[in-house]
C-alpha positions in Angstrom: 21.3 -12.4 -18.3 20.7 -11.2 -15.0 22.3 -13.5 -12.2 21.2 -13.6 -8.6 22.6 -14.6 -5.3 20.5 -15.1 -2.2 20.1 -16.7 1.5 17.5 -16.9 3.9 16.9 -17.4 7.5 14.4 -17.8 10.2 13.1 -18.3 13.7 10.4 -18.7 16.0 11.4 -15.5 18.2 11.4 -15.3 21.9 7.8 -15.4 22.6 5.5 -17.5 20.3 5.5 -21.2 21.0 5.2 -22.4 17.0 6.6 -20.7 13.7 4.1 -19.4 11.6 6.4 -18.2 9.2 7.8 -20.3 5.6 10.2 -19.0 3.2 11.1 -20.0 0.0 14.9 -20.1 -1.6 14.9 -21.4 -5.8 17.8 -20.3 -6.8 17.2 -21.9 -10.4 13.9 -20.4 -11.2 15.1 -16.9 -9.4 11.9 -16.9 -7.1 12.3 -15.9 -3.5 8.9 -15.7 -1.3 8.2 -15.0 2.4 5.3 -15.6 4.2 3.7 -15.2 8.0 1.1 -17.1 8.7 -1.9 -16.3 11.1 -4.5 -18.6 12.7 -5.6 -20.6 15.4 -3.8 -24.0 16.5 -1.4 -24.6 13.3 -3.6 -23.0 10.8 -1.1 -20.2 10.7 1.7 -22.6 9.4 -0.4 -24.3 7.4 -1.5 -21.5 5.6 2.0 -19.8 4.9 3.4 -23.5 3.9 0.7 -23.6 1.4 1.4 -20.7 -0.3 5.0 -20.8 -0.7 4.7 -24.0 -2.3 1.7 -22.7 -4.4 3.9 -20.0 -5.6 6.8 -22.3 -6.6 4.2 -24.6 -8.7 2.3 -22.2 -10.3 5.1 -19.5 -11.4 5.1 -20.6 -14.3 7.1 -19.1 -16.7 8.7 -15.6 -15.6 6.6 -12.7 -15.7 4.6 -10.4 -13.7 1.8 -11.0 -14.4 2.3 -14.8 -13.7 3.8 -13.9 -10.1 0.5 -12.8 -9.4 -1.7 -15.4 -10.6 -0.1 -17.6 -8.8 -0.5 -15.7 -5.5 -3.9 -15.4 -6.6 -4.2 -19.3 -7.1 -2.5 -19.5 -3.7 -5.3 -17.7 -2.0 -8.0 -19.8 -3.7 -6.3 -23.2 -2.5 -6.2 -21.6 1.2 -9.8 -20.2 1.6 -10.8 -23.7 0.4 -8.8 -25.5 3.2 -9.9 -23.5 5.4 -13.9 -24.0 4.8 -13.1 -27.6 4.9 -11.5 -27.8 7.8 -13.0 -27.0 11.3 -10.0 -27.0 12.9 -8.1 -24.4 9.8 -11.2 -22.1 9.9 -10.2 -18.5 9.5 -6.7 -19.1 8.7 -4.9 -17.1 6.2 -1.3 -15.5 5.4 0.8 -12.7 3.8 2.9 -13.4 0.9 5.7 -11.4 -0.8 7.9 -12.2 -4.0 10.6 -11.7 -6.0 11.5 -13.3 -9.6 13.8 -12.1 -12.4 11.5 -11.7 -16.1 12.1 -10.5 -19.3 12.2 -7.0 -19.7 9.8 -4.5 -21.4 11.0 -4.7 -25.5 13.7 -7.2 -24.7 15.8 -4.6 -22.8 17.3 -7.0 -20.3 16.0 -8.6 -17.6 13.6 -6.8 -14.7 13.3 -7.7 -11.1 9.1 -8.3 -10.2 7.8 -8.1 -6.8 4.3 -8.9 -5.4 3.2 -8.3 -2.3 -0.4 -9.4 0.3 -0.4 -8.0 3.8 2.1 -6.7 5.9 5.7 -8.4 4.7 7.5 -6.0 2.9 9.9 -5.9 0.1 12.6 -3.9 0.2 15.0 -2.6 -2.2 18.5 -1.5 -1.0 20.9 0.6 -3.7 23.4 3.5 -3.7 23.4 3.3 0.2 20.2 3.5 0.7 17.1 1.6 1.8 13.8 1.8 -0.1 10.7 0.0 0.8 9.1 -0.9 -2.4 5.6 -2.7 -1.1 2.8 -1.0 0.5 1.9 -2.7 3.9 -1.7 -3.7 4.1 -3.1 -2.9 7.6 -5.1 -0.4 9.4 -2.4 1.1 11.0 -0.9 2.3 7.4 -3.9 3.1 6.7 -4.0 5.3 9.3 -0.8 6.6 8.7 -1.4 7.4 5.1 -4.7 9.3 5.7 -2.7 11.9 8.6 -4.6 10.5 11.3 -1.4 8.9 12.9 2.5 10.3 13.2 5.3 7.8 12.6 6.3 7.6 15.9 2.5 6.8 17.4 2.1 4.2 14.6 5.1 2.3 16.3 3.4 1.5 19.5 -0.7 1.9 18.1 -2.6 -0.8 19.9 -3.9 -2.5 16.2 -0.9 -2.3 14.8 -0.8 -6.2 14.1 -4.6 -5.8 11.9 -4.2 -6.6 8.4 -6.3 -5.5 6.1 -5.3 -8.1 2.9 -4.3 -11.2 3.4 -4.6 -14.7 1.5 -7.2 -17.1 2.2 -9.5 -15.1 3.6 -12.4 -14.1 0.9 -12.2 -16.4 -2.3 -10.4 -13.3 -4.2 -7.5 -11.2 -3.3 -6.0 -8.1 -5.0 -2.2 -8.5 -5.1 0.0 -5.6 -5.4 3.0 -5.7 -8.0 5.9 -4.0 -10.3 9.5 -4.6 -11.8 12.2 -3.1 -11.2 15.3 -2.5 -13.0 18.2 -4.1 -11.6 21.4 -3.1 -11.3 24.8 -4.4 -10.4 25.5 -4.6 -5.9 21.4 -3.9 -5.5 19.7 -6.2 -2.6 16.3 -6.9 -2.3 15.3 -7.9 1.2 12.4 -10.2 2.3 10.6 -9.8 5.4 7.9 -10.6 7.9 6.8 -7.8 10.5 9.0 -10.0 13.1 12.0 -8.3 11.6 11.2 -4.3 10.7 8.9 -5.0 14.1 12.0 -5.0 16.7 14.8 -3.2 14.0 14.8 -0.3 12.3 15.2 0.3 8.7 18.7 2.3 9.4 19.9 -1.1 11.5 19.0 -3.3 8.3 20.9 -1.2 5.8 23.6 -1.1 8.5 23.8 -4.8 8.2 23.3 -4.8 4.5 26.5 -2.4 4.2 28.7 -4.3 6.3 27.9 -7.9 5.4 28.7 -9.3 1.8 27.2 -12.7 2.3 23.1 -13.0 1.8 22.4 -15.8 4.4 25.2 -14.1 7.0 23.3 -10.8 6.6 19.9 -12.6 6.8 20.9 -14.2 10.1 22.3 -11.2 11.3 19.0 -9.5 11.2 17.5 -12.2 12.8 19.9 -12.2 15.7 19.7 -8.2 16.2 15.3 -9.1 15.6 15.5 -11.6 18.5 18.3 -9.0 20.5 15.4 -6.6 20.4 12.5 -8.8 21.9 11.9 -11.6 19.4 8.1 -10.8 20.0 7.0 -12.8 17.1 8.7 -15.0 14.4 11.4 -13.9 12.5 12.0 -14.4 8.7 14.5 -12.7 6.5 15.3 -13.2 2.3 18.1 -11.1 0.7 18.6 -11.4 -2.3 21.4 -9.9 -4.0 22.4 -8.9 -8.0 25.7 -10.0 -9.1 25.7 -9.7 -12.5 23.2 -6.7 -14.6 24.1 -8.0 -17.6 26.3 -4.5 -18.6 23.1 -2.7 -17.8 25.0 -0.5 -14.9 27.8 0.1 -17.6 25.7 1.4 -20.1 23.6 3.2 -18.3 27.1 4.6 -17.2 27.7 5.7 -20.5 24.6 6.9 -21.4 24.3 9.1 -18.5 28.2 10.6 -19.7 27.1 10.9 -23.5 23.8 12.7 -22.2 26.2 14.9 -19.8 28.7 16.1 -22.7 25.6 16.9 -25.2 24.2 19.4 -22.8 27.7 20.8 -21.6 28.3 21.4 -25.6 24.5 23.0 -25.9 25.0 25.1 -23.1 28.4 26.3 -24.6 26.9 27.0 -27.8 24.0 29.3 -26.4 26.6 30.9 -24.7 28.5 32.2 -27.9 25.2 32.8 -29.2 24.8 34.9 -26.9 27.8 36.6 -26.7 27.6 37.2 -30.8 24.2 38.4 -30.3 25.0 41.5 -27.8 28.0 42.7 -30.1 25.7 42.9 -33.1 23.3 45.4 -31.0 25.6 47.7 -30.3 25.1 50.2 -32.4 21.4 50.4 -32.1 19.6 53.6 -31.2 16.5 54.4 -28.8 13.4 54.6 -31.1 12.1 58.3 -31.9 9.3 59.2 -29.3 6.2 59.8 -30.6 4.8 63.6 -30.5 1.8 63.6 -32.6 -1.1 65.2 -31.5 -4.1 62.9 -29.7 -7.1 62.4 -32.2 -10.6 61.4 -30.6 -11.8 59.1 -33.4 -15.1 58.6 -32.0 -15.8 62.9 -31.8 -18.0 62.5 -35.1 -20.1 59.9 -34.6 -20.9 61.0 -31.1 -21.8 64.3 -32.1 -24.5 62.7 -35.1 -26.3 60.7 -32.3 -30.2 62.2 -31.8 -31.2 63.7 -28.4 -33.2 61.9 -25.9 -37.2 61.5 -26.8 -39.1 63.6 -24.3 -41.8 60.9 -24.1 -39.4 58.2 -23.5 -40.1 58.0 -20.3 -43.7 58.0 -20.5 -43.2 54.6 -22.8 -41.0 52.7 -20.3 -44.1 53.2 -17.9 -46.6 52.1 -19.9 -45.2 48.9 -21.0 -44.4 48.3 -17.0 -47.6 48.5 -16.8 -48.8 46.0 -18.8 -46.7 43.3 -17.5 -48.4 44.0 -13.4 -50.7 41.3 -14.3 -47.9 38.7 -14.9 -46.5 39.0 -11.0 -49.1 37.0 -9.5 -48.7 34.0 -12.0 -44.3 34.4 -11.9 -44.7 34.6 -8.5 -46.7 31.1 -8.0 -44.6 29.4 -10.3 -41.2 30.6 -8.3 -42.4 28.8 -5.1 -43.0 25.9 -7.0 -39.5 25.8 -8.4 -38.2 26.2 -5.1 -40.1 23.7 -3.7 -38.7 21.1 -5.5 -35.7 22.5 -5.8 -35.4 22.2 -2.4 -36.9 18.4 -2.1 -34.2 17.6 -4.9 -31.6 18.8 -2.5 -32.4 17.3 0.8 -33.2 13.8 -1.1 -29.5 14.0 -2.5 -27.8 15.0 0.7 -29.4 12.2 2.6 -28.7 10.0 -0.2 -24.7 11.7 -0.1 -24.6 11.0 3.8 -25.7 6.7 3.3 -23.7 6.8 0.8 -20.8 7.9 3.0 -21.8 5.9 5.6 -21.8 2.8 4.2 -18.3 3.3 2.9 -16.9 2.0 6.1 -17.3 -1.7 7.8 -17.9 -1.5 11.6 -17.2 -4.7 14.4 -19.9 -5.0 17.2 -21.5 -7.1 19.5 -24.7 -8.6 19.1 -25.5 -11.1 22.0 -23.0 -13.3 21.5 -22.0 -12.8 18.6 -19.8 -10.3 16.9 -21.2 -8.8 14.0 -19.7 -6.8 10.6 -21.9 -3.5 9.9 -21.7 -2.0 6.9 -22.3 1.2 8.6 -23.1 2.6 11.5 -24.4 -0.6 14.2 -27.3 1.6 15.5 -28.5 2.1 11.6 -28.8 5.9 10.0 -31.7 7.8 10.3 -34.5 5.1 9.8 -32.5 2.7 7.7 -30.8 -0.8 9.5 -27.3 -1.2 8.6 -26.6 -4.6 6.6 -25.3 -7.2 8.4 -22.3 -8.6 6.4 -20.8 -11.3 8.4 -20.9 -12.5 12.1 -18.9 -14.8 14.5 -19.4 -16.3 17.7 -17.2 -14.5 20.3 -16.5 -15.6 23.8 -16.1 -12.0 25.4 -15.4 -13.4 28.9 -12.0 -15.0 27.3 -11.2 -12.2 25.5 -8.1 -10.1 26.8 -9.0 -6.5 28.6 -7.5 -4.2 25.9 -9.2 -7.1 23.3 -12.6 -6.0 25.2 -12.1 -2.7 25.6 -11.2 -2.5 21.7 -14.4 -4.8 20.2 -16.5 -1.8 23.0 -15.4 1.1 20.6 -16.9 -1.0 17.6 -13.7 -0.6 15.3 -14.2 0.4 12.0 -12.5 -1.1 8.4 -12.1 0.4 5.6 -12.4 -2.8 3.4 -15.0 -6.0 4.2 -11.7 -8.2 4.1 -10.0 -6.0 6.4 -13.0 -6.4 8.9 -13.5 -10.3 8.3 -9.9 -10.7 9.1 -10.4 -8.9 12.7 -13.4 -11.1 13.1 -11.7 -13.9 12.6 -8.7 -13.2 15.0 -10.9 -12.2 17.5 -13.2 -15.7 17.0 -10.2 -17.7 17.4 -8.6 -15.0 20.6 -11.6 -15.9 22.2 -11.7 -20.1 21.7 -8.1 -20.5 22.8 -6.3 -18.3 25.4 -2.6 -18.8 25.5 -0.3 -17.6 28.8 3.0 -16.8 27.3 6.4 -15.4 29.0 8.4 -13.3 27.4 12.3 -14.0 27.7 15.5 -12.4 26.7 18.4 -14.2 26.3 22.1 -13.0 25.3 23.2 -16.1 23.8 24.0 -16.6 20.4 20.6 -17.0 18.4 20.7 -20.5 16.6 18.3 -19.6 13.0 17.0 -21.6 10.0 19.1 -21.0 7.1 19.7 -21.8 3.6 21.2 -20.4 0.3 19.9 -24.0 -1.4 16.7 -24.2 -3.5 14.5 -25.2 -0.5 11.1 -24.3 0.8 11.8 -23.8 4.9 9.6 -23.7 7.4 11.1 -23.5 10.9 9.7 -26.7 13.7 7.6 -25.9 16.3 9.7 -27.5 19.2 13.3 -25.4 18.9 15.3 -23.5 16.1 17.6 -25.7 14.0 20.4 -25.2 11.5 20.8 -26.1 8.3 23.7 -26.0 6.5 23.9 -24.7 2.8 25.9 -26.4 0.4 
C-alpha cells in the first residue's frame, strides 16, 4: 500500500485585498486539491470553496475516472450558483488534484492527477522537476503554437486569460493521468500565485533542501510573497513515503534486465569470434570468362520489315476522327467549367470554415459581443453572435481598452466567455490597490490535518497542525 505525507499553506499575497484561493488537505482518503478562484466581489472564493468541498464529497471511491467526475460535478454545482445569483454571476475557478487508486491489473497503487485552468501539478523525482498538467490559457496557447518565446510569455499582457475553467459553461473537459509512484517523489500543488513570482529551479531548490511538506510549502510561499506577492498564494506537497517495494523491485528488475543483455552481448561476441576462424580457409570465387551471348539476336532477326503503306494508314484513320474535334472540344469547356465552379465553391467554403474556427471579442454599442468569426462578417456572410455582455468602457483600465480595440481572439467559446466575463465584472467595480513589499517574516495558512482551508479576507492566520 502506497502511503503518503503532505502539508499545505497559503496566503492572500501583497496586493489583493481577499483570498480567492482554497485548498484541500485529507490525509485519510489521500486527496489533495487546490483551487484559485476568480470573480467579482467574493464570487471568486465562493467558487474555489465550492469545488474543494465538491471534490472531497463526490470522490467517491479511488479512481481516475472518479477524480474527474467529481470535478465535473463541481463545475455543474458552480455554473448553477452562479445563474442564480446576481451578485455570483460569471464566477468560476481552477481545480487540480491528486489521489492514490488502484493500479492497472492490481500492480500496486498509482498516483491520479486532474487538472482545469492554470494551477499546475507538478511532479518532483531523481532531482528534478516535471510539470505534469497542461495550463489552460491563451498565453500557452500561444506558446505552444510558436507564436510566443518563453521569456515573452513571462511578461505577455494576457497572461492571466484562462481558457478552461469550472463554472463557466454547464460542461467542462478535465484533463487527467496516473502516475506511478515511487519512494522520495513529491507532487506539488499550485495556483499561478506561486510559479507566477518563483521559478521552477527555486521550487525544486526548496524541495531539495526541506524534508517537511508543510515547512517546504510555506517556504514557497514566503520566497512567492519575497518576489511581489501579486496575487494569492497557495502551495500542496505531497510527498511518497512508502511505494510499497515498488522502487526495490523495479531495482531488481532493471539489474536482472542489465545482466541478460551483458550475457547476450558476450555470447554474440564468441559467435562472432568462432565465426571468423571457421572462414579462414576460404578462397575468392573463380571469375567468370565466358563469352557474352545476345539471347534476343534470333528473334530480332525473324521480325518482318516495315509496311511501305503504313504510313499512308495512320493518315487515313487521322482522318476520320477530324470530325470528332469540334464535339471533344465543346465538351472540354464544359468539364472545365464546372470544374472550376466545384473549386472556387470549396475554397470559399475552406476559408468560412477556417474562419469560423476562432471566437473574436468586440464592441457593439455598449455591449461587448463574442464573434464566431471575423466581427465585420466574411465576404457577404454576418458572423454569429454567440454571447454578449454589457461593458462599461469608460471604467475599463487603458491597457483593458486598448486590448478589447484589437478585438482579441479565442481559440475556444469558453475561453472567450471567460474574457467576457472578467471584463463585465472589470468594468462594474474598479478597485485602487497599492502594491507593498515587506521583509518581514510572512505569517501563511498551514496544515498537514484533513482540513479544507480557505485563507480570511482581513489578514493571514496560522494554524497549527497536530
Amino acid at each position: 500500500m502506497t502511503t503518503l505525507r503532505a502539508g499545505g499553506a497559503t496566503h492572500v499575497g501583497q496586493v489583493r485585498s481577499n483570498n480567492q484561493d482554497s485548498y484541500l488537505v485529507k490525509p485519510d482518503a489521500d486527496l489533495y486539491g487546490v483551487a484559485d478562484g476568480m470573480g467579482g466581489h467574493n464570487g471568486g472564493e465562493v467558487a474555489s470553496e465550492m469545488a474543494v468541498e465538491l471534490l472531497e464529497a463526490n470522490a467517491g471511491d479511488p479512481s481516475l475516472d472518479n477524480l474527474m467526475e467529481a470535478a465535473r460535478i463541481g463545475n455543474r454545482a458552480i455554473f448553477e450558483r452562479a445563474g442564480a445569483d446576481v451578485d455570483l454571476h460569471g464566477m468560476g475557478t481552477t481545480l487540480c488534484a491528486v489521489r492514490v487508486v488502484p493500479g492497472a491489473d492490481e500492480e500496486g497503487d498509482e498516483v491520479a492527477w486532474i487538472n482545469v485552468g492554470d494551477s499546475r501539478v507538478y511532479l518532483f523525482r531523481d532531482d528534478g522537476l516535471i510539470q505534469l498538467s497542461r495550463d489552460h490559457s491563451l498565453v500557452e496557447d500561444l506558446l505552444r503554437d510558436g507564436q510566443l518565446t518563453e521569456e515573452e510569455a513571462k511578461v505577455h499582457p494576457k497572461r492571466n486569460i484562462i481558457t478552461r475553467a469550472l463554472g463557466i459553461d454547464v460542461d467542462v473537459e478535465v484533463d487527467g493521468a496516473t502516475v506511478i509512484p515511487f519512494n522520495g517523489d513529491r507532487f506539488v500543488l499550485c495556483s499561478d500565485g506561486l510559479f507566477g513570482e518563483v521559478t521552477e529551479d527555486q521550487i525544486a531548490s526548496v524541495l531539495r533542501r526541506l524534508a517537511d511538506p508543510t515547512e517546504a510549502a510555506e517556504e514557497l510561499v514566503r520566497l512567492a510573497n519575497e518576489a511581489g506577492g501579486r496575487d494569492n498564494i497557495t502551495v500542496v506537497v505531497v510527498e511518497v513515503v512508502d511505494d510499497d517495494g515498488r522502487a526495490e523491485a523495479a531495482s531488481a528488475a532493471l539489474a536482472a534486465a542489465e545482466a541478460s543483455k551483458l550475457a547476450a552481448r558476450e555470447a554474440e561476441d564468441a559467435e562472432a569470434a568462432d565465426g571468423e576462424e571457421d572462414g579462414e580457409g576460404l578462397t575468392e570465387a573463380a571469375e567468370v570468362t565466358e563469352p557474352y551471348v545476345d539471347a534476343f539476336a534470333g528473334r530480332r532477326s525473324s521480325l518482318p520489315e516495315p509496311d511501305d503503306d503504313y504510313a499512308a494508314e495512320v493518315e487515313d484513320l487521322y482522318s476520320g476522327m477530324e470530325g470528332l474535334d469540334a464535339k471533344r472540344l465543346t465538351w472540354r469547356v464544359a468539364v472545365f467549367v464546372a470544374a472550376l465552379v466545384a473549386i472556387s465553391i470549396i475554397v470559399v467554403g475552406s476559408l468560412v470554415y477556417f474562419d469560423r474556427q476562432s471566437y473574436r471579442v468586440a464592441l457593439d454599442g455598449g455591449d461587448a459581443v463574442i464573434y464566431r468569426g471575423n466581427p465585420n462578417g466574411f465576404l457577404w456572410l454576418d458572423a454569429p453572435v454567440e454571447d454578449r455582455a454589457e461593458v462599461d468602457v469608460d471604467e475599463l483600465s487603458t491597457d483593458e481598452r486598448r486590448e478589447l480595440a484589437g478585438e482579441p481572439s479565442f481559440k475556444t467559446l469558453d475561453a472567450a466567455r471567460i474574457y467576457l466575463s472578467q471584463l463585465a465584472i472589470a468594468s462594474q467595480t474598479t478597485t485602487t490597490t497599492t502594491t507593498t513589499t515587506t521583509t518581514a517574516p510572512v505569517t501563511t495558512t498551514s496544515t498537514t490535518a484533513p482540513t479544507t482551508t480557505t485563507a480570511p479576507s482581513n489578514a493571514p492566520t496560522t494554524t497549527p497542525g497536530p
